[in-house]
BAFI-3210 file (N, C-alpha, C; in Angstrom, 3 decimals, decimal comma, padded with zeros to 6 digits):
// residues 275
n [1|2|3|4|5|6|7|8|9|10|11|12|13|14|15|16|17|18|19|20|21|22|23|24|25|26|27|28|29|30|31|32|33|34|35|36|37|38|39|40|41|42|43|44|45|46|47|48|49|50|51|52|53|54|55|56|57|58|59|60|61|62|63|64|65|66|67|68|69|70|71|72|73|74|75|76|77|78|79|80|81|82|83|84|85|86|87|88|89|90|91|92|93|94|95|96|97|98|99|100|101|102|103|104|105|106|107|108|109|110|111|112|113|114|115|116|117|118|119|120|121|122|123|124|125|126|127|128|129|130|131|132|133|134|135|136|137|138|139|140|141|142|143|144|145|146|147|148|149|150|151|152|153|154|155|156|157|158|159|160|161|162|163|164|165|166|167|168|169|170|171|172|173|174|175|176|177|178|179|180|181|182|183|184|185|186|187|188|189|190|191|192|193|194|195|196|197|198|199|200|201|202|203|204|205|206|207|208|209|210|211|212|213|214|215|216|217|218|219|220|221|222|223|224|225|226|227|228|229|230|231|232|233|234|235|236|237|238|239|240|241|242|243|244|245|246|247|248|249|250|251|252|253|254|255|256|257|258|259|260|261|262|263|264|265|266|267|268|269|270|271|272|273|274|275]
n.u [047,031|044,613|042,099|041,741|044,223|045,594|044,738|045,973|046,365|049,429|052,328|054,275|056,662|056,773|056,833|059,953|061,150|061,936|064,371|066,598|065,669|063,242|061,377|059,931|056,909|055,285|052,716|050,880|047,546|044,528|041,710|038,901|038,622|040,479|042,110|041,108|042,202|044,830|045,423|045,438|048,135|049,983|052,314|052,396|050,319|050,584|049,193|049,344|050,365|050,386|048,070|046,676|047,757|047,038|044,358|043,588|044,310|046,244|049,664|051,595|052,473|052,216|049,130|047,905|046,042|045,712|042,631|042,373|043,835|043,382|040,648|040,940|042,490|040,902|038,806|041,385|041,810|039,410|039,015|041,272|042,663|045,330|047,346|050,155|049,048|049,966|050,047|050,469|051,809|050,811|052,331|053,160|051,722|053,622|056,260|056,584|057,135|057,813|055,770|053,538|053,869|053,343|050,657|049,388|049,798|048,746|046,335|045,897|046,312|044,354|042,041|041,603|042,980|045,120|048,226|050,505|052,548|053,915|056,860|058,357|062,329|065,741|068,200|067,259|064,698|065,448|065,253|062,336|061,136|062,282|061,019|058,286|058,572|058,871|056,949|054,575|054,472|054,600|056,822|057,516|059,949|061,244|063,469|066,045|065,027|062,249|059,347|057,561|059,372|059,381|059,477|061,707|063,913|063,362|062,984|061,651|063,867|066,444|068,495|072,025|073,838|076,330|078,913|080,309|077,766|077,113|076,931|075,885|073,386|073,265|073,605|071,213|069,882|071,302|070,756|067,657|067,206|068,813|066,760|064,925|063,155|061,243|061,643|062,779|061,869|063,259|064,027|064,387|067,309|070,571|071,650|074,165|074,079|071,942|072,063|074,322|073,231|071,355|072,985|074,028|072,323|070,720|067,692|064,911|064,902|062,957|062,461|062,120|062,855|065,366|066,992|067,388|068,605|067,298|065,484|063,141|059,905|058,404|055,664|053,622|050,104|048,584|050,178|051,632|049,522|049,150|047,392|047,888|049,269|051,977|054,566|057,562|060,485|061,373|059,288|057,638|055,663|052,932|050,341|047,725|045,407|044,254|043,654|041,549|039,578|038,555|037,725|035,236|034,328|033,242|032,113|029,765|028,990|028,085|025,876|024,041|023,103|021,942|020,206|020,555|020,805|019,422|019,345|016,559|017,320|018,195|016,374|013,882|010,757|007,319|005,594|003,836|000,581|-001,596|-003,628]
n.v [056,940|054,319|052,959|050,187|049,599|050,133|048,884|046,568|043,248|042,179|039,686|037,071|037,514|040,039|040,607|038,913|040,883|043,138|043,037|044,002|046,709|049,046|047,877|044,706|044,954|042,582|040,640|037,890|036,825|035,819|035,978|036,752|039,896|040,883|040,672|042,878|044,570|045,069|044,699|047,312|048,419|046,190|044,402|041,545|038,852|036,354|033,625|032,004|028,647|029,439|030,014|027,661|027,919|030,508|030,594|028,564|027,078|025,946|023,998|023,493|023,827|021,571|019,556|021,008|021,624|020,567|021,470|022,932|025,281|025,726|026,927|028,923|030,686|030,800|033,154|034,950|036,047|036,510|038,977|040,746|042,662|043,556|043,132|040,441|037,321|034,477|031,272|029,031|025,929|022,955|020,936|017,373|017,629|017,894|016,269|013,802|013,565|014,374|014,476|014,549|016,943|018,455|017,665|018,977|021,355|022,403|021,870|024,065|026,560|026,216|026,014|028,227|030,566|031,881|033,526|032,053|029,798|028,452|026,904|024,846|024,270|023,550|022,955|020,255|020,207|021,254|019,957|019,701|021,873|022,927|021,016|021,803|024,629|024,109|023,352|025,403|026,878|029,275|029,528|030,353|029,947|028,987|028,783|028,413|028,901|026,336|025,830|023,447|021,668|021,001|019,209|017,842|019,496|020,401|023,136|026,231|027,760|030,245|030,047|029,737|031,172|030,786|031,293|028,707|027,104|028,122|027,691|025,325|026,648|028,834|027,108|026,069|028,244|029,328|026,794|027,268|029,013|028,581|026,600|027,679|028,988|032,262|033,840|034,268|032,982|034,184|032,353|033,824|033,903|034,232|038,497|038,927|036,679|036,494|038,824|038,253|036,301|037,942|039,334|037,537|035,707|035,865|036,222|038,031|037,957|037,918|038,452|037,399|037,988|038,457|040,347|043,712|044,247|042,736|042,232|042,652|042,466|040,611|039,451|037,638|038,521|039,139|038,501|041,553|043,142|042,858|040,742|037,998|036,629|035,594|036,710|035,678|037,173|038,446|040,195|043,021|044,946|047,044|047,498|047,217|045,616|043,758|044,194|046,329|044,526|043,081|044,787|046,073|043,870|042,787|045,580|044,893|042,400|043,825|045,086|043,881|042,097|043,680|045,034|046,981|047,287|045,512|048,846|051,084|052,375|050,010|048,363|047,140|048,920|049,254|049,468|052,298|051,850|051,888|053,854]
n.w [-011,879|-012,043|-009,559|-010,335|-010,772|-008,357|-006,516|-007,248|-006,298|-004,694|-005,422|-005,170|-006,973|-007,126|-004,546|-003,902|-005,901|-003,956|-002,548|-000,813|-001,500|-000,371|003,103|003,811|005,179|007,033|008,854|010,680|010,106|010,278|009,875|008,081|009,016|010,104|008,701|007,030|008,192|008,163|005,721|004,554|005,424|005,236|003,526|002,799|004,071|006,197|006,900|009,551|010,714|013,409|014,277|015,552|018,358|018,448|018,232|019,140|021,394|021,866|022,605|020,923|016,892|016,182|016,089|014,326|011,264|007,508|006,616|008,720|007,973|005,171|005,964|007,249|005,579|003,495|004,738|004,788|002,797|001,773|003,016|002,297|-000,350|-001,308|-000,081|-000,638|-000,093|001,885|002,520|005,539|005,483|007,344|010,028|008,928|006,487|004,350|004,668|003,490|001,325|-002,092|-003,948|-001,982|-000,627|-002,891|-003,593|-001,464|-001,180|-003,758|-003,294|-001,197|-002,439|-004,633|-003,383|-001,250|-003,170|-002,388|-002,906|-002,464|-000,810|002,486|003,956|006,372|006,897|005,898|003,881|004,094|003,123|000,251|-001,656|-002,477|-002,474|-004,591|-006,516|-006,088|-007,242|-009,541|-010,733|-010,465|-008,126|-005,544|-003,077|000,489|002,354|005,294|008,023|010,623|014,254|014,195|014,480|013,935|014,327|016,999|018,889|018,158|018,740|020,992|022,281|022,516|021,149|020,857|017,913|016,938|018,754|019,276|017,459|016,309|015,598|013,385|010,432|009,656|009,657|007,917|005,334|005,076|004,061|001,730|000,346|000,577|-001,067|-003,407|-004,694|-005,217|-003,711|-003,565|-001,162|002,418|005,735|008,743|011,383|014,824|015,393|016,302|015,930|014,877|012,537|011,384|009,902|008,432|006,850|005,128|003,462|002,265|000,546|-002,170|-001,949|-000,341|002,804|005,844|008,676|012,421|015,467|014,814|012,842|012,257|010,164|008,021|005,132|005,658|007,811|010,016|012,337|014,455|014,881|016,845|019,268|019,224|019,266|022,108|023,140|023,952|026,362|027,180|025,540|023,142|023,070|021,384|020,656|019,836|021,586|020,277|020,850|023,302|023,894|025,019|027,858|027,736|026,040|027,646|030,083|028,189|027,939|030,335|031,317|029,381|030,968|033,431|033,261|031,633|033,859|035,559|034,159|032,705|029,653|026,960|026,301|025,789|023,177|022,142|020,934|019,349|018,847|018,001|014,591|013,381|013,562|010,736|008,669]
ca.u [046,878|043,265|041,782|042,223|045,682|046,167|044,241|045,981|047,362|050,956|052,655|055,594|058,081|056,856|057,941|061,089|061,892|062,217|065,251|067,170|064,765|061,947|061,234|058,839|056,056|054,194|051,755|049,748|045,901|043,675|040,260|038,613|038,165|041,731|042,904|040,585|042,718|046,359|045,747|045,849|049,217|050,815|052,806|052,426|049,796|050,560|047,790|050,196|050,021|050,516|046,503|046,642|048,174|046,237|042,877|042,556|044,871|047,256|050,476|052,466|051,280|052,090|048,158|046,922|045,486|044,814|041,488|042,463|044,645|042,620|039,672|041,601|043,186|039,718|038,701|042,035|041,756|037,978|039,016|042,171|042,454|046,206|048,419|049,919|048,714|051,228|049,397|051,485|052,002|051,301|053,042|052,162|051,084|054,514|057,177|056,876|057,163|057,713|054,687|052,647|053,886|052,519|049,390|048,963|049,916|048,056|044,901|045,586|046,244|043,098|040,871|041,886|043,196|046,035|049,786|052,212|052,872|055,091|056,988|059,976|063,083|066,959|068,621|066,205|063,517|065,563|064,513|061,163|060,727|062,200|060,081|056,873|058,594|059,085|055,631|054,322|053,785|055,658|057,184|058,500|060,917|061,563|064,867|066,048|064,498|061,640|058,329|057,232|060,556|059,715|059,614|063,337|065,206|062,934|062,311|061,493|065,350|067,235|069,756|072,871|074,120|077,743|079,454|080,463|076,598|076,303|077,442|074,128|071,865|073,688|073,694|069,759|069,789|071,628|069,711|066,455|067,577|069,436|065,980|064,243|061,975|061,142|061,682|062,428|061,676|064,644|063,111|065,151|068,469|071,926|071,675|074,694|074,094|070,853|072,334|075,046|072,776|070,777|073,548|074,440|071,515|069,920|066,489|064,323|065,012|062,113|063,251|061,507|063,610|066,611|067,959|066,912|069,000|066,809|064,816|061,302|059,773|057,293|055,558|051,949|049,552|047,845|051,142|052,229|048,664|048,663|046,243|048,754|049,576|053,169|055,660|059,444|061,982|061,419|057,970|057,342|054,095|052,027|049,409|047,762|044,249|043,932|042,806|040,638|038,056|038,515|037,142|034,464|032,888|033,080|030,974|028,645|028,410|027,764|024,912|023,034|022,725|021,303|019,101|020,645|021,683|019,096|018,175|015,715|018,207|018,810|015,112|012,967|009,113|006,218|005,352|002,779|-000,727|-002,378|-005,427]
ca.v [055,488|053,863|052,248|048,861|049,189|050,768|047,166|044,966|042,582|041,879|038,315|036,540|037,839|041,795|040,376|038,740|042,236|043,771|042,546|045,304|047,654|049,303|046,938|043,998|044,454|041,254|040,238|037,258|037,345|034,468|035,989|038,285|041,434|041,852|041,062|043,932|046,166|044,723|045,020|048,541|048,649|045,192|043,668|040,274|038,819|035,382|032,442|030,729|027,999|029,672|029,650|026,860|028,100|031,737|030,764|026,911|027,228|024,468|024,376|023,888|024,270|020,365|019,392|021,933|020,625|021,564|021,580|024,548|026,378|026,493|027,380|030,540|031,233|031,562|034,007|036,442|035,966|037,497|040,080|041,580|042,940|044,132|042,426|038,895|035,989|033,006|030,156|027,447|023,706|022,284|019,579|016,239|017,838|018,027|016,050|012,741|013,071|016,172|014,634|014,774|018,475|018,968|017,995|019,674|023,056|022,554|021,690|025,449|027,306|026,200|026,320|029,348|031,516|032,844|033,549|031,627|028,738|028,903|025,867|024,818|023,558|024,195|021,913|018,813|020,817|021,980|019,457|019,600|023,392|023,099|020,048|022,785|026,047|024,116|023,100|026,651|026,776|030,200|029,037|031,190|029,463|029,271|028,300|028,700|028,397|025,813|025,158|022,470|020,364|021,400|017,702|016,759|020,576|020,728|024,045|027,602|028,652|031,094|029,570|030,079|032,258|030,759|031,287|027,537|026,612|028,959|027,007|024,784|027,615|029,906|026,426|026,146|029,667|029,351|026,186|027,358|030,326|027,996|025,996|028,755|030,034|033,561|034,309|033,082|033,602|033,515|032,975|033,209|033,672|035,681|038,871|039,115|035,711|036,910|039,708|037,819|035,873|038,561|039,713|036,340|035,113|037,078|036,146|038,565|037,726|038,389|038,618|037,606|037,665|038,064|041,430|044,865|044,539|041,943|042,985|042,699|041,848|039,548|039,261|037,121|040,154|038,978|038,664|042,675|044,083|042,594|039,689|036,944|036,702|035,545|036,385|035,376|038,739|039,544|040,493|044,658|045,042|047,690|047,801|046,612|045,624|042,557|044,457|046,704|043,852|042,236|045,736|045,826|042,350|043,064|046,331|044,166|041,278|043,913|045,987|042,445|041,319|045,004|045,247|048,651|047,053|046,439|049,872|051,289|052,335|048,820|047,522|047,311|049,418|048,370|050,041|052,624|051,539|052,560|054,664]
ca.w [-011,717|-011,611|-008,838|-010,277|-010,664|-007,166|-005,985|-007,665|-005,289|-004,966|-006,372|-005,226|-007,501|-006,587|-002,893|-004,925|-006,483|-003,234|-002,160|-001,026|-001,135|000,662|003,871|003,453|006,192|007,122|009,596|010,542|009,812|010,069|010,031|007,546|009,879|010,658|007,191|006,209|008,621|007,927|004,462|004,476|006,219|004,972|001,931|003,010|005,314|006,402|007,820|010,135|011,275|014,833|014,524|016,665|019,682|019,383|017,931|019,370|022,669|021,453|023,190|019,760|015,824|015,534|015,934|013,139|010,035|006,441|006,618|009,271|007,182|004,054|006,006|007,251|004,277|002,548|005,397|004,612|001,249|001,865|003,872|001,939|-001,501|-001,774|000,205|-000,596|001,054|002,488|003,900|006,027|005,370|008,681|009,824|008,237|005,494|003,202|004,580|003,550|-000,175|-002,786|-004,028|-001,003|-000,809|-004,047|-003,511|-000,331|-002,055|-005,320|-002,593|-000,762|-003,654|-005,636|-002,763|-000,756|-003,669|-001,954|-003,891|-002,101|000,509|003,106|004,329|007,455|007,003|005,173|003,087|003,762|002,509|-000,559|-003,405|-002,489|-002,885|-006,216|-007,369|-006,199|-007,936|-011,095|-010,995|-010,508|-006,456|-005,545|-002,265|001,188|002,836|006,818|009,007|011,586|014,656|013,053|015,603|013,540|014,859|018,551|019,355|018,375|018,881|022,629|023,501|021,205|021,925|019,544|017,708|016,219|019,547|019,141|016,108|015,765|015,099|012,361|008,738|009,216|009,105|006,313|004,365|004,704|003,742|000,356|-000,198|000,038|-002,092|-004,723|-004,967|-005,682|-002,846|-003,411|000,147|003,414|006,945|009,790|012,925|016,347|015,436|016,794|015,058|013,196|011,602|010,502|009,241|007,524|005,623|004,456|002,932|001,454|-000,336|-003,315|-002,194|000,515|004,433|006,341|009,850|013,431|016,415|013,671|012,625|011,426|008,658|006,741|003,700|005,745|008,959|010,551|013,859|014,825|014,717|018,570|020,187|018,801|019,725|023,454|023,302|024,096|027,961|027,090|024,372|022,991|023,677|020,394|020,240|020,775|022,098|019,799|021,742|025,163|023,584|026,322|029,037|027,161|025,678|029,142|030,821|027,748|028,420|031,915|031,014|028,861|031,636|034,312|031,923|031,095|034,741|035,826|032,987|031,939|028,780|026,012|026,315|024,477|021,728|021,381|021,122|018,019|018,472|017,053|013,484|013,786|012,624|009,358|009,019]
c.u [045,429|043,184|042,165|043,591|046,245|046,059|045,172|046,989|048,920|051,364|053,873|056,679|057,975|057,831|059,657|061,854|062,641|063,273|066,299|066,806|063,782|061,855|060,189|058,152|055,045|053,851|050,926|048,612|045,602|041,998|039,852|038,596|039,564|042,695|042,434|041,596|043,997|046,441|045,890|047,147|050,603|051,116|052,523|051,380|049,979|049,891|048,833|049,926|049,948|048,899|046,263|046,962|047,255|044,940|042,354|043,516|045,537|048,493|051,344|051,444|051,149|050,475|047,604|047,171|045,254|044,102|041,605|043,291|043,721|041,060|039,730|041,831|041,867|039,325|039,899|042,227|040,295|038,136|040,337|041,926|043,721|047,373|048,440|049,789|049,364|049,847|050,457|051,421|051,916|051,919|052,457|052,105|052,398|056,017|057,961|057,361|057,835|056,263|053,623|052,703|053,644|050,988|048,602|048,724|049,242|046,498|044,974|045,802|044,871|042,073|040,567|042,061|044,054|047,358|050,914|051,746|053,988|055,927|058,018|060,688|063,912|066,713|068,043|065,114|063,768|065,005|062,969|060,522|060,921|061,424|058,786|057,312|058,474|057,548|054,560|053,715|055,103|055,562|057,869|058,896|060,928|062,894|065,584|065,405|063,257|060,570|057,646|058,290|060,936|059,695|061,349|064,002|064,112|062,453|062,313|062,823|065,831|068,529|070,738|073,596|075,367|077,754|079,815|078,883|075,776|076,449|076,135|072,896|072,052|073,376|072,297|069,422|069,883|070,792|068,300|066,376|067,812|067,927|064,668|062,943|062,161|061,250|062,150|062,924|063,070|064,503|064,356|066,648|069,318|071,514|072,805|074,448|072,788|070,998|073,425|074,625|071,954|071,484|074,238|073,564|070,472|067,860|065,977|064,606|064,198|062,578|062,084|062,160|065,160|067,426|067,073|067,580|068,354|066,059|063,260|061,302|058,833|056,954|054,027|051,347|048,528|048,959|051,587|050,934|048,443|047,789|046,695|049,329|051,041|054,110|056,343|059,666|061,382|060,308|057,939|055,863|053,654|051,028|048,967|046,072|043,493|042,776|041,491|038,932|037,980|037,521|035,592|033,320|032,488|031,802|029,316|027,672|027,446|025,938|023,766|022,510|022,119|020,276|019,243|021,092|020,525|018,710|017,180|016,399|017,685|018,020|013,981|011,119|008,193|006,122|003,926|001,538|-001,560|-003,649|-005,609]
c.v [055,169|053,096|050,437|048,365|049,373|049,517|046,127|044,399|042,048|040,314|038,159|037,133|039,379|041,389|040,163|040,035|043,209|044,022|043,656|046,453|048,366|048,055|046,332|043,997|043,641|040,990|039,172|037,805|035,918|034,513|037,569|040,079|041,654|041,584|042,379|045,129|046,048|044,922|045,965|049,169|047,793|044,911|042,351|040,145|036,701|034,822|031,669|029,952|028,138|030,260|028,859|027,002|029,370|031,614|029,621|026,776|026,260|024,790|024,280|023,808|022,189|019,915|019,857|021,199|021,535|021,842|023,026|025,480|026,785|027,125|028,979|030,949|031,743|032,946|035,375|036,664|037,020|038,592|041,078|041,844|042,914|043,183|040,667|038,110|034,743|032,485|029,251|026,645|023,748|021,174|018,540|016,385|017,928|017,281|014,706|012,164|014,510|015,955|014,688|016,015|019,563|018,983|018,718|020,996|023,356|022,579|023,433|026,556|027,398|026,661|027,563|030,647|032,022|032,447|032,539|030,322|028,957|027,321|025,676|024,074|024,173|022,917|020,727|019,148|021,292|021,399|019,099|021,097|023,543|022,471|021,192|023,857|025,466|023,548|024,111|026,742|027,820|029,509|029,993|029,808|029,871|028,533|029,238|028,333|027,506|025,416|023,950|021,156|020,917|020,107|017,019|018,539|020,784|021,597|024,998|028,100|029,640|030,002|030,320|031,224|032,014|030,243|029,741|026,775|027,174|028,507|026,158|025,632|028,436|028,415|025,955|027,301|029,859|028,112|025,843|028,204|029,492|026,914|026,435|029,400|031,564|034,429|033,735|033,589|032,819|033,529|032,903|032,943|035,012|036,930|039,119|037,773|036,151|037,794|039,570|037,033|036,716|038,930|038,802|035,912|036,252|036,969|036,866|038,035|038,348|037,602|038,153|037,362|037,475|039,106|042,480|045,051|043,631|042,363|043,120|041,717|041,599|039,166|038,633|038,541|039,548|039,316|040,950|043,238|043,751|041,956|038,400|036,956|036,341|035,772|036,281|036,952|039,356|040,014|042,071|044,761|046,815|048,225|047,024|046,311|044,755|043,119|045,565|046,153|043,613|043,402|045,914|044,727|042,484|044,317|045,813|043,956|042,164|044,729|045,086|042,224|042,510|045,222|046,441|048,097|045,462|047,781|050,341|052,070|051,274|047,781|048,120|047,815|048,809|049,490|050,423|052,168|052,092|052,666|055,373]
c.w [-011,395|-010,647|-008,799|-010,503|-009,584|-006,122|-006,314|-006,791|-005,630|-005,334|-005,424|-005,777|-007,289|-005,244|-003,399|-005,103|-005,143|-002,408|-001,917|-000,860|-000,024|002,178|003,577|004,618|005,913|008,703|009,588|010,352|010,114|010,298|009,246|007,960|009,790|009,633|006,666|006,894|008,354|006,561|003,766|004,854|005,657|003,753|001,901|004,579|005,353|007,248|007,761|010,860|013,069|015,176|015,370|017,856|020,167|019,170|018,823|020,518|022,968|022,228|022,077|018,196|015,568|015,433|014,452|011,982|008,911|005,644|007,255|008,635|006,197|004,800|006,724|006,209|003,571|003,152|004,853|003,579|001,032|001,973|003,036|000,564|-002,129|-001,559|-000,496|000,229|000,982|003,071|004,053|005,752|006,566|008,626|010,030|007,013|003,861|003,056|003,936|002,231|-001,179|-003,579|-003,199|-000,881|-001,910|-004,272|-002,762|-000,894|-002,802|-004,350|-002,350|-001,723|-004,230|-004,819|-001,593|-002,160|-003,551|-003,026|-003,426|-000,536|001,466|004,140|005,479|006,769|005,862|003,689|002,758|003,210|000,844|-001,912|-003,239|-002,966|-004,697|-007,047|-007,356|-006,726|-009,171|-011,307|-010,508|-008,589|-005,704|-003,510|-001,289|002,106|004,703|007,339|010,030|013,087|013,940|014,234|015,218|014,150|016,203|019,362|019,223|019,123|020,633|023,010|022,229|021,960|021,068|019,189|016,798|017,095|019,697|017,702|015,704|015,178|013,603|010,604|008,855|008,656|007,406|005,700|004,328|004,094|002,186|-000,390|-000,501|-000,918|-003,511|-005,528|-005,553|-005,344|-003,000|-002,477|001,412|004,733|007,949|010,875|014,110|016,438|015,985|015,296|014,404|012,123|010,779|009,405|007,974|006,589|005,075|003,484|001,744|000,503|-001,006|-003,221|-000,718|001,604|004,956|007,995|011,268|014,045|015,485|013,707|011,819|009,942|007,793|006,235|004,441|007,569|009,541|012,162|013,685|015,712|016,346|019,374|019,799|019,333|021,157|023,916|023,744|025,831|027,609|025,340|024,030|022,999|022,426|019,868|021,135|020,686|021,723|020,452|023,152|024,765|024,779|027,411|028,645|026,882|027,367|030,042|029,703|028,026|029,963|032,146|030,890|030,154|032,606|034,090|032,126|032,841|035,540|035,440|032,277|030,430|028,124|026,422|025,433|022,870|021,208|020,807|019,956|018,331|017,486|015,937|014,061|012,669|011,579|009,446|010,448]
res [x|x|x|x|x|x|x|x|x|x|x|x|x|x|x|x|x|x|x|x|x|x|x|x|x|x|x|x|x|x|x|x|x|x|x|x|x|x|x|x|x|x|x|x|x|x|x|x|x|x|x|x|x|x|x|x|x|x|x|x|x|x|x|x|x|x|x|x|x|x|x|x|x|x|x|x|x|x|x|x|x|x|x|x|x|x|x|x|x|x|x|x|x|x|x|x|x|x|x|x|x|x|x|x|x|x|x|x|x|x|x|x|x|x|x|x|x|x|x|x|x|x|x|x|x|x|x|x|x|x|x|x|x|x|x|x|x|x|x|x|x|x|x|x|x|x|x|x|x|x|x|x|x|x|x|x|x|x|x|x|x|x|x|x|x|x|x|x|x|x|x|x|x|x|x|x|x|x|x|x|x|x|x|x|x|x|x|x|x|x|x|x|x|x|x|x|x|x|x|x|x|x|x|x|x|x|x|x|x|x|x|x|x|x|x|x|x|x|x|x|x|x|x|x|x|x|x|x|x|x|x|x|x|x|x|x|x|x|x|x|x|x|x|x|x|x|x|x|x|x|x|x|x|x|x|x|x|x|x|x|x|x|x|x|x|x|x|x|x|x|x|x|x|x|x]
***
């Protein structure tokens, strides 16, 4: 196999194909450097809109804009080669129309580059996804918990933890499927329901706080390496990087105010004189 076939980045309907298969690992990104390292590891790197809470110290993503999405998205678009790239719809940006959610999309597509959009919501979301698949805008899907509608549902809770709440979600499930998202994320739910719609709908389940049995699985790449001071249950902490930089800058700060720190490593000599 040549190099440029070993590159060539993945598509929507590769994710699509997978259904069943292999597991889909995905990871946020939202800044060239740590797309360059996820993209060695990941199938999917998604610029979520949960940029706002870890990059800009928002208390939900409702604020974020997409001006801020596409100007991430260009960044992991820079930085990766292989994996596919999701960018979010924030909210505002898709609900008010299927043509407002067309233009939004057709904007981050053209001007980012990336494969795919990624949008909230079931059934109320469903003839809008299809108006953007049939007009070529490969689409992942979200339900379930939904942080964009943290203003009416109140709090980041899990849902679907008694079986009587569970025919709403499966029926966002089949109708983002029947509309023809290539994918779609299940955030925060009981796991057998998670697990029962994986099994229900012919299109990929990518899982957070859901079930090991769905086709692929998704976590915000700060909260998993230990950079996040708090996170939901279902986040396994990878690493412990936090206190690390924290003891680094602390190094730095204490270096700089000593003076041990430029040393002469770190300090440019004069060029010796000619003749």
């Amino acid at each position: 196999m040549s190099v440029q076939q070993e590159m060539r980045r993945l598509t929507a309907p590769d994710i699509r194909a997978r259904k069943g298969g292999d597991p889909i690992v995905m990871l946020t990104s939202y800044h060239a450097h740590t797309a360059r390292v996820a993209d060695q590891h990941c199938d999917v790197l998604l610029v979520g809109d949960s940029l706002g809470m870890v990059m800009h110290g928002l208390e939900t993503t409702i604020p974020v804009t997409l001006d801020m999405m596409i100007l991430q998205g260009h960044a992991v678009m820079r930085g990766s080669k292989r994996a596919l790239v999701v960018v979010d719809m924030p909210f505002g940006s898709y609900e008010s129309s299927k043509e407002q959610a067309f233009a939004s999309a057709a904007r981050v597509l053209k001007e980012t580059g990336c494969g795919a959009i990624k949008l909230e919501g079931g059934q109320r979301m469903a003839e809008t996804i299809r108006f953007l698949v049939e007009r070529g805008v490969p689409v992942m899907a979200h339900v379930g918990l939904t942080p964009q509608a943290i203003n009416t549902i109140g709090s980041f809770k899990a849902q679907g933890r008694e079986e009587a709440d569970w025919a709403p979600i499966e029926a966002d499930a089949r109708a983002v499927s029947d509309a023809g998202a290539f994918s779609v994320v299940i955030e925060a739910v009981a796991e057998p329901l998670a697990r029962k719609i994986t099994g229900q709908v012919p299109i990929p389940t990518i899982g957070i706080g859901a079930s090991p049995a769905c086709d692929g699985q998704v976590l915000v790449m700060e909260d998993m390496l230990g950079l996040t001071p708090r996170v939901p249950k279902f986040v396994k902490r990878y690493g412990d990087l936090g206190p690390g930089i924290e003891k680094a800058i602390a190094s730095y700060a204490e270096e700089v105010r000593s003076r041990a720190f430029p040393a002469a490593d770190h300090v440019y000599g004069m060029k010796p004189k000619k003749g």
